[in-house]
FITORSE-641207 format. One line per field, with one value per residue (C-alpha): residue number from 0; residue in one letter; x, y, z. Coordinates in pm, 1 decimal. Layout:
BEGIN
kevo = (NUM | ...) $
vovo = (a | ...) $
u = (X | ...) $
v = (Y | ...) $
w = (Z | ...) $
//
This chain:
BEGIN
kevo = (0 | 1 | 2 | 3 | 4 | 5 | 6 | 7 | 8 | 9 | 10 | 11 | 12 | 13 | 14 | 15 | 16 | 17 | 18 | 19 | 20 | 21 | 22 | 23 | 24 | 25 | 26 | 27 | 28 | 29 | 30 | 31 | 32 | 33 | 34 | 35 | 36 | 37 | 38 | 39 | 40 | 41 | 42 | 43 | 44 | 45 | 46 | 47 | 48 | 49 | 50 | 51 | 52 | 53 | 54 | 55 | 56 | 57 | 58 | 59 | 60 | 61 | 62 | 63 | 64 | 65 | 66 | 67 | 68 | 69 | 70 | 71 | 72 | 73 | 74 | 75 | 76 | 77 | 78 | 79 | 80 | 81 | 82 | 83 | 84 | 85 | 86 | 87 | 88 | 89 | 90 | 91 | 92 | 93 | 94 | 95 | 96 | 97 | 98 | 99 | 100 | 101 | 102 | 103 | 104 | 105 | 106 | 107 | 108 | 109 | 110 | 111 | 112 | 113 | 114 | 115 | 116 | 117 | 118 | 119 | 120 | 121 | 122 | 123 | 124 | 125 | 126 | 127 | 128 | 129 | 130 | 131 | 132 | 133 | 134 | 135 | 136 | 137 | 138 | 139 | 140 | 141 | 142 | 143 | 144 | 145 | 146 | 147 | 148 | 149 | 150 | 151 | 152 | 153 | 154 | 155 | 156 | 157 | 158 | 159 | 160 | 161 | 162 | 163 | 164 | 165 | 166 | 167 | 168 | 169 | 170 | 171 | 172 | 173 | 174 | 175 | 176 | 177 | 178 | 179 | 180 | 181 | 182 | 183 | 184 | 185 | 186 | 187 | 188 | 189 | 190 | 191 | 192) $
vovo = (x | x | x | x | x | x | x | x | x | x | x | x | x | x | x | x | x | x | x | x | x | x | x | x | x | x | x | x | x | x | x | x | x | x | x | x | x | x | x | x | x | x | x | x | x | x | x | x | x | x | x | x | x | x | x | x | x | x | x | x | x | x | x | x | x | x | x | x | x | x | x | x | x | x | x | x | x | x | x | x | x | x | x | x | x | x | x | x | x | x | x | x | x | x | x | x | x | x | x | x | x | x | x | x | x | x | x | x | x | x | x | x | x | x | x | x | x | x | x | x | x | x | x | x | x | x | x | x | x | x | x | x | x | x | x | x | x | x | x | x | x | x | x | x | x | x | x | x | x | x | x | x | x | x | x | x | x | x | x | x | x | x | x | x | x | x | x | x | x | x | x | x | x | x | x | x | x | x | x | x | x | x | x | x | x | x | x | x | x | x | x | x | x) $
u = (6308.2 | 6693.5 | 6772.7 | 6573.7 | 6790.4 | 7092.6 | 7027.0 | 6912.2 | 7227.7 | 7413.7 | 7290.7 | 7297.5 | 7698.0 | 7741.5 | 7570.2 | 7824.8 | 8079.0 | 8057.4 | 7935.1 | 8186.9 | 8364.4 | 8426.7 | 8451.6 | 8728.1 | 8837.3 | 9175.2 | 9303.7 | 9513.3 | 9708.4 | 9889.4 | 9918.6 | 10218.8 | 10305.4 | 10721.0 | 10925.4 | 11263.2 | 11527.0 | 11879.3 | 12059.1 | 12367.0 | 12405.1 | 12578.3 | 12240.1 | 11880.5 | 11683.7 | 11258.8 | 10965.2 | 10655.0 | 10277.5 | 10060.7 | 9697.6 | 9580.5 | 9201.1 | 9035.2 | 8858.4 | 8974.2 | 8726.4 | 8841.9 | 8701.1 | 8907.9 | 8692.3 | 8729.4 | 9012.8 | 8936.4 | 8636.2 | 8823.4 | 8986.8 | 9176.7 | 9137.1 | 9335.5 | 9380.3 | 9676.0 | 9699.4 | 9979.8 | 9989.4 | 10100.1 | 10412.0 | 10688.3 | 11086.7 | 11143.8 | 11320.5 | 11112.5 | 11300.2 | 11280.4 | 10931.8 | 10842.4 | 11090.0 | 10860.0 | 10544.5 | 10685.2 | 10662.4 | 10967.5 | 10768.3 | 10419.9 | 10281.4 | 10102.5 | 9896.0 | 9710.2 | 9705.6 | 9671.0 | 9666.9 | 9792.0 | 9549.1 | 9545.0 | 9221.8 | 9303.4 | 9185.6 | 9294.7 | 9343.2 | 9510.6 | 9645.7 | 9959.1 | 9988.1 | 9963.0 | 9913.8 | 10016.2 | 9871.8 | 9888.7 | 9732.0 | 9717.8 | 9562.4 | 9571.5 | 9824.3 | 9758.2 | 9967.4 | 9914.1 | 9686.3 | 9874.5 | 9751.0 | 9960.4 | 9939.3 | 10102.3 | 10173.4 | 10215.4 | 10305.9 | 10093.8 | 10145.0 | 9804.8 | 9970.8 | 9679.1 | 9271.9 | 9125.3 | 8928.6 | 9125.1 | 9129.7 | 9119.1 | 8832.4 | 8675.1 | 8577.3 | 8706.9 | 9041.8 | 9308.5 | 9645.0 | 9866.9 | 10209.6 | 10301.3 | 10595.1 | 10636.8 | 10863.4 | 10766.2 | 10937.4 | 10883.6 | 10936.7 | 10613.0 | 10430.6 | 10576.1 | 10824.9 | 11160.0 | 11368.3 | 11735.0 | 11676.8 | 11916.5 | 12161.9 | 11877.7 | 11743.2 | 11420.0 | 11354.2 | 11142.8 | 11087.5 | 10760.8 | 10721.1 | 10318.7 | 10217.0 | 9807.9 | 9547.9 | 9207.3 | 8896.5 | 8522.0 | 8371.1 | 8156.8 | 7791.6 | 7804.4 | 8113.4) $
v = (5982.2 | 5977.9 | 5713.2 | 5933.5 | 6269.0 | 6066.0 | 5921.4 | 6276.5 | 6408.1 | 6171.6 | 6164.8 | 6590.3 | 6510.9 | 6265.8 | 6483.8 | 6767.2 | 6554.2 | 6452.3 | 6824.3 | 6903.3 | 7092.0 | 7349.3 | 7696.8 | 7929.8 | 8321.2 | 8369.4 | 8529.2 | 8801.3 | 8874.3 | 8473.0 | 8480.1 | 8547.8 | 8546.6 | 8570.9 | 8651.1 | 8542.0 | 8568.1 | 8580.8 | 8933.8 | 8934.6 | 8595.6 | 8758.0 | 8791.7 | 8649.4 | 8910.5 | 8867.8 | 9095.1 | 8985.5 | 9008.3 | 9071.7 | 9173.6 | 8845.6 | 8815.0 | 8511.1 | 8182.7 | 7822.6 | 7558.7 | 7190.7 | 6864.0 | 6595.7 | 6333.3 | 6439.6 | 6657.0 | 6777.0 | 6955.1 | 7177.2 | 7523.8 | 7820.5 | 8226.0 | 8469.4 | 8828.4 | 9008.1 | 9422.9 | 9513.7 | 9796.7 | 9504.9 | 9467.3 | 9517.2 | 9394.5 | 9615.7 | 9851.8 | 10163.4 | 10294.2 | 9973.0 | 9904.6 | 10248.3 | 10093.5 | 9741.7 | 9942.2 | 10183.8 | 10103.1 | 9944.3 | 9597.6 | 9605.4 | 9955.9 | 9915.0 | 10286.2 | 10076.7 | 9706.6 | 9693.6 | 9362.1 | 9023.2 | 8729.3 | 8338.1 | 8123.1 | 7724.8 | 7496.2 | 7169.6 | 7048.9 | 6690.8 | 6474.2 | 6394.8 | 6127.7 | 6158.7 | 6559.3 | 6714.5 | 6816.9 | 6994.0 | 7267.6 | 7483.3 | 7756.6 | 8107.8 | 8342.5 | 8710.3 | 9011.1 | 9318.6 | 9168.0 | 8891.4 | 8540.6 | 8232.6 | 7887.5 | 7817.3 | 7490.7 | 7489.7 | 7180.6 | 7207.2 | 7093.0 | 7040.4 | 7189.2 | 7132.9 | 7130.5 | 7137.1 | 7418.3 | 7747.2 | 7710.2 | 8108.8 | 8229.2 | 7859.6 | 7774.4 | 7516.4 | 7636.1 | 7546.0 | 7621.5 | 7550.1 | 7620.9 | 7604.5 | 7667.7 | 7770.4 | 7882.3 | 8125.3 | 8329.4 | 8676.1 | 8815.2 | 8580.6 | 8890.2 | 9172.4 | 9202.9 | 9108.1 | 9422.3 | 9351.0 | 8993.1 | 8771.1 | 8972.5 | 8964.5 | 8640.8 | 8601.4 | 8292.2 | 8382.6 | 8161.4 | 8161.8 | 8077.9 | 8087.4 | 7995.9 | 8056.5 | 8011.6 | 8062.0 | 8009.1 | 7901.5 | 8323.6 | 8382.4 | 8358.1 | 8781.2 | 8751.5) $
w = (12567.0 | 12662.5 | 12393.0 | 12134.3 | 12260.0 | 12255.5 | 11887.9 | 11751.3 | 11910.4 | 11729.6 | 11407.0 | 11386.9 | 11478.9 | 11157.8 | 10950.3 | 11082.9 | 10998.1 | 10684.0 | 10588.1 | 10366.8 | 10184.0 | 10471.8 | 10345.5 | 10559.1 | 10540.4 | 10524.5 | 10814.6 | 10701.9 | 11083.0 | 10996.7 | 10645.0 | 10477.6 | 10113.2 | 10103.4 | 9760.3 | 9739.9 | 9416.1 | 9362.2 | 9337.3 | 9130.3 | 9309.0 | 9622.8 | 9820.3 | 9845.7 | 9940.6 | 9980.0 | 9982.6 | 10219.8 | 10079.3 | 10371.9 | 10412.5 | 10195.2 | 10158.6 | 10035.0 | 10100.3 | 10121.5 | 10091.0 | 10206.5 | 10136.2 | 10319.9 | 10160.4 | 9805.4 | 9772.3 | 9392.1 | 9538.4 | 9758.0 | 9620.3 | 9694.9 | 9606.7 | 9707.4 | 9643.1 | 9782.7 | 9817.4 | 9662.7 | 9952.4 | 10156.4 | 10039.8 | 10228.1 | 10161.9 | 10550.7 | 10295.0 | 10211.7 | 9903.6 | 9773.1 | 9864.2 | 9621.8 | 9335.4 | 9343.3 | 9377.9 | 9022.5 | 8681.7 | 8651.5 | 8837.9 | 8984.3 | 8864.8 | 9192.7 | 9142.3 | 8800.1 | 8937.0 | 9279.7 | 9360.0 | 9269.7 | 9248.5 | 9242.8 | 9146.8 | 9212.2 | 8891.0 | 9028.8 | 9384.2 | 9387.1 | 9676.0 | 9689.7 | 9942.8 | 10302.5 | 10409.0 | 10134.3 | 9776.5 | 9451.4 | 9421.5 | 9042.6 | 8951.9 | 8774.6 | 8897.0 | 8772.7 | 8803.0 | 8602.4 | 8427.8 | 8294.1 | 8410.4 | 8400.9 | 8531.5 | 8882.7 | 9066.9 | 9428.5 | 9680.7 | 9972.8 | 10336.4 | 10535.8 | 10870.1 | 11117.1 | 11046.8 | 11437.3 | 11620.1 | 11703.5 | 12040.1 | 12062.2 | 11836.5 | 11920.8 | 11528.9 | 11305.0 | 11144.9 | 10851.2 | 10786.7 | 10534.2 | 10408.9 | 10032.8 | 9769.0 | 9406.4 | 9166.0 | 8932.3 | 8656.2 | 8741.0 | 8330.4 | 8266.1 | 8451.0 | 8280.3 | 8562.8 | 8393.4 | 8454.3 | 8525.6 | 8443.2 | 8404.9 | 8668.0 | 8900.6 | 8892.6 | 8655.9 | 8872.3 | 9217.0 | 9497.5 | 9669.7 | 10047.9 | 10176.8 | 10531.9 | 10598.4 | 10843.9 | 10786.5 | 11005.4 | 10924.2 | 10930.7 | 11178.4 | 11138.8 | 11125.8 | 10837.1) $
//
C-alpha cells in the first residue's frame, strides 16, 4: 500500500512537472515599464508605466510556445513631474483622454542561449501598431516565498522610435530614439483569479 502511495505520489509530481507552459498574472505592485530619451542632449530624463496588467505564459521546455501580453494604463504614467505628466498625457504625445492605454502582444519568443531570449511582438500606441524586439533576462522562476505560488520575473530592453507612434513632436532636438527599461514579476493567479 505504501509503495503504491509513494508511486502515485510520484507520478502526480512528474506530471506537475512537465505541465507546461505555466500561465502567470502580471503583478502590477513589481512591474515597471521605464522611458528614457535624450533632451537637447544635456539630460536623460524617463517617464515610469505602472499599473501593467497582463499574462505571461512560460514553457522552459519549448520556449516558442511561451508568450507575453501586456496592457499598460496610460493613467500610470508618471515622469515624478506633474506638469509634465499632463503635457505626455495631451495631444501633443499620448492623447491619453482617446487612447488610454498602450499594448504589446509577443509573436515570437526565441532563446537566446543560456537565460535569456528574444522576445517580438506588436507594440501599439494610439492605435498605431509596430513591430518591437526586446532582449529578455529570465531573472528567477521558483515559488514566491510570500504568496507561496510559482512565480516569474523578468527584466527586458528595447529601443523604439517614438515618431513610429505618432509621437514625434520636437523630434530631432528631443531625441526621436526612446530607451525602454522593463523589470516584471508575475505569479501563477490564484485558483479565485
Amino acid at each position: 500500500m505504501r509503495k503504491t502511495l509513494l508511486f502515485a505520489a510520484l507520478f502526480a509530481f512528474a506530471g506537475s512537472a512537465l505541465a507546461a507552459p505555466v500561465s502567470y498574472k502580471i503583478d502590477p505592485n513589481h512591474t515597471d515599464v521605464i522611458a528614457q530619451w535624450s533632451h537637447f542632449g544635456f539630460s536623460n530624463p524617463s517617464a515610469h508605466f505602472g499599473q501593467a496588467d497582463g499574462t505571461i505564459v512560460y514553457d522552459a521546455d519549448d520556449i516558442p510556445a511561451s508568450s507575453v501580453q501586456v496592457t499598460l494604463p496610460l493613467s500610470g504614467l508618471n515622469s515624478f513631474v506633474a506638469d509634465f505628466d499632463a503635457h505626455l498625457r495631451s495631444g501633443d504625445f499620448f492623447e491619453a483622454e482617446k487612447y488610454p492605454a498602450a499594448t504589446f502582444k509577443s509573436t515570437r519568443v526565441e532563446s537566446a542561449g543560456g537565460n535569456k531570449l528574444k522576445v517580438t511582438g506588436d507594440l501599439t500606441i494610439k492605435d498605431i501598431t509596430k513591430p518591437v524586439t526586446l532582449d529578455v533576462t529570465l531573472n528567477k522562476a521558483a515559488e514566491q516565498p510570500m504568496a507561496k505560488r510559482a512565480a516569474i520575473g523578468f527584466d527586458a530592453t528595447a529601443t523604439v522610435l517614438r515618431s513610429d507612434f505618432g509621437l514625434g513632436k520636437f523630434v530631432p532636438n528631443v531625441s526621436d530614439e526612446v530607451t525602454l527599461r522593463i523589470t516584471t514579476e508575475a505569479m501563477v493567479p490564484k485558483p479565485a483569479e
